[in-house]
N, C-alpha and C positions, 0 to 999 in steps of 0.2 A: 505497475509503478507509474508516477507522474507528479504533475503538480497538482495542486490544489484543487481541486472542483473540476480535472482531467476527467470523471467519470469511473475511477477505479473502483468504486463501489458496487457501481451500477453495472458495469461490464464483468466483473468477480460475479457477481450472483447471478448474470445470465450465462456465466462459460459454466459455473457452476451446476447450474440447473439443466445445460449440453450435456454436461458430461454423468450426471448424476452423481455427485460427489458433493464434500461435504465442503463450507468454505468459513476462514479461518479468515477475519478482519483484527489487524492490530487495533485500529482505529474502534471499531466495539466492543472490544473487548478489555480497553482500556476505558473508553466512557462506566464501562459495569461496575471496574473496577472501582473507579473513583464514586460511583454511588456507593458504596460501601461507608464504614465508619472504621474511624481510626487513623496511625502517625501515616499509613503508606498510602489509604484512600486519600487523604487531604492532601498529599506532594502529588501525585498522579496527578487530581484535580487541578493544581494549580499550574502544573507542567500544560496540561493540556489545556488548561484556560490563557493561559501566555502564548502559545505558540510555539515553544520549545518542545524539542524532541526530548525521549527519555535517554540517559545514560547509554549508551551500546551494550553493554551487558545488560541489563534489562531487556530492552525488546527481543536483542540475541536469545536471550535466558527462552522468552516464550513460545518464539515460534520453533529453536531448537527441541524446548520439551513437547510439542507438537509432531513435530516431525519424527521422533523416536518414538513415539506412543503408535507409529502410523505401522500395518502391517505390510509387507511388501506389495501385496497386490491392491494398497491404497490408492486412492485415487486424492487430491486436495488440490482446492486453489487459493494461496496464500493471497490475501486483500492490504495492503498497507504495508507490507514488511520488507525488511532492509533498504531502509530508507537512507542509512549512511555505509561506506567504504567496508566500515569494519563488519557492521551487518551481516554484508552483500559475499562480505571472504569467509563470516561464519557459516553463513546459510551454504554454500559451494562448498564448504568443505565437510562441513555435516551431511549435506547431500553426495557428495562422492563418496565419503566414510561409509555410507548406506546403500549406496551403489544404485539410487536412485534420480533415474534422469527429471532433468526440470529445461521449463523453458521459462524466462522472464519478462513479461511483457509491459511495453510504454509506452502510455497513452500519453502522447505528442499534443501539446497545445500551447500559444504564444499567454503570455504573459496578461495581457489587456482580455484574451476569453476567461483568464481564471478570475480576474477582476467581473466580470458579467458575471458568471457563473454563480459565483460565492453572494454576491449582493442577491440575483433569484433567491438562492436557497438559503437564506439568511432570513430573507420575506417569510417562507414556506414553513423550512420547521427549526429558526430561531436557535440555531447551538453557536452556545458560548462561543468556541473556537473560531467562528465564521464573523465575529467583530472583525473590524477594517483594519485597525491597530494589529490583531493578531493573522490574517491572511496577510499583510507585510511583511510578518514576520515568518511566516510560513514560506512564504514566497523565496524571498533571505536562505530560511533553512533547506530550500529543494536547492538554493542554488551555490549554496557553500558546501551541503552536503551528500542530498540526490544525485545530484548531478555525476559524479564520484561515482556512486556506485551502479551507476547506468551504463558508466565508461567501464567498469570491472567487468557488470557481464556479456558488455558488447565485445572485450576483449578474451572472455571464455567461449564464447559464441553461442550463444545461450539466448541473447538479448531478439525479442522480434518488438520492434516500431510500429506503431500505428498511430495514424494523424485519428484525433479525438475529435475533429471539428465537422460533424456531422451526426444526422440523426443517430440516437442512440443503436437505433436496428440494424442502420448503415455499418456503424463502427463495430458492432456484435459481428457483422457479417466479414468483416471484415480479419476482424481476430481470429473468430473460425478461419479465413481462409490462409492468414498468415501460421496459422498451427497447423497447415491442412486436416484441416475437420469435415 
């Protein structure tokens, strides 16, 4: 979890790649979606071309049917998901219904880095969602909605922090040590 251009991408696919497990991006797997054709590709599209978040039951919807397809001895690192309160109490309570421990990690970075960040890779590989107008708005939604549910599962204890403002390797090294890996 994080804001914007935090690194949760990039850190998801190298805890991924630690663990041997498989990883599960809202965020791509909603771009796929919107390639598609038809009334539900064209609202995704336009959801994620604005900056807005999907519906709670939506996102809830995917990574819950994710999480039940998983066998107990699964391993998964959720990239993008519960992004808002209600998410964050469906994913904890699916997860305890499962009897499956999780930890939640948040990659910490100020405001004015997500601004850097997003212009680089804006440069680089050019997605829609990384216009200026919509990282505002993005920004807006970590901070009326994210934020909420970071406070959830710091308050289940669940939550492990890590500052995001360092090499990518640093911050890797870092996650590991905060999950003792």
């Amino acid at each position: 979890m994080g804001r914007p251009g935090s690194g949760k991408g990039t850190q998801g696919k190298l805890l991924a790649k630690r663990l041997g497990c498989d990883i599960y991006s809202s965020g791509n797997r909603l771009r796929e979606m919107a390639k598609g054709n038809g009334f539900v590709a064209e609202k995704i599209k336009k959801v994620i071309d604005s900056g807005e978040l999907l519906p709670n039951w939506f996102s809830s919807h995917m990574f819950v049917e994710v999480l039940l397809g998983l066998a107990p001895e699964d391993t998964i690192v959720f990239e993008g998901a519960c992004r808002r309160l209600h998410e964050a109490q469906a994913f904890d309570e699916t997860a305890g219904w499962l009897e499956r421990p999780y930890k939640a990690i948040f990659l910490n970075i100020p405001d004015e880095e997500v601004e850097r960040r997003i212009a680089d890779r804006r440069k680089v590989e050019g997605r829609a969602d990384d216009a200026s107008d919509t990282v505002d708005r993005r920004i807006r939604e970590y901070d009326e909605h994210t934020a909420h549910a970071i406070e959830f599962f710091k308050s289940k204890g669940v939550l492990v922090e890590v500052s995001g403002l360092d090499t990518i390797e640093n911050v890797h090294q870092k996650v590991l040590e905060a999950l003792s890996l």
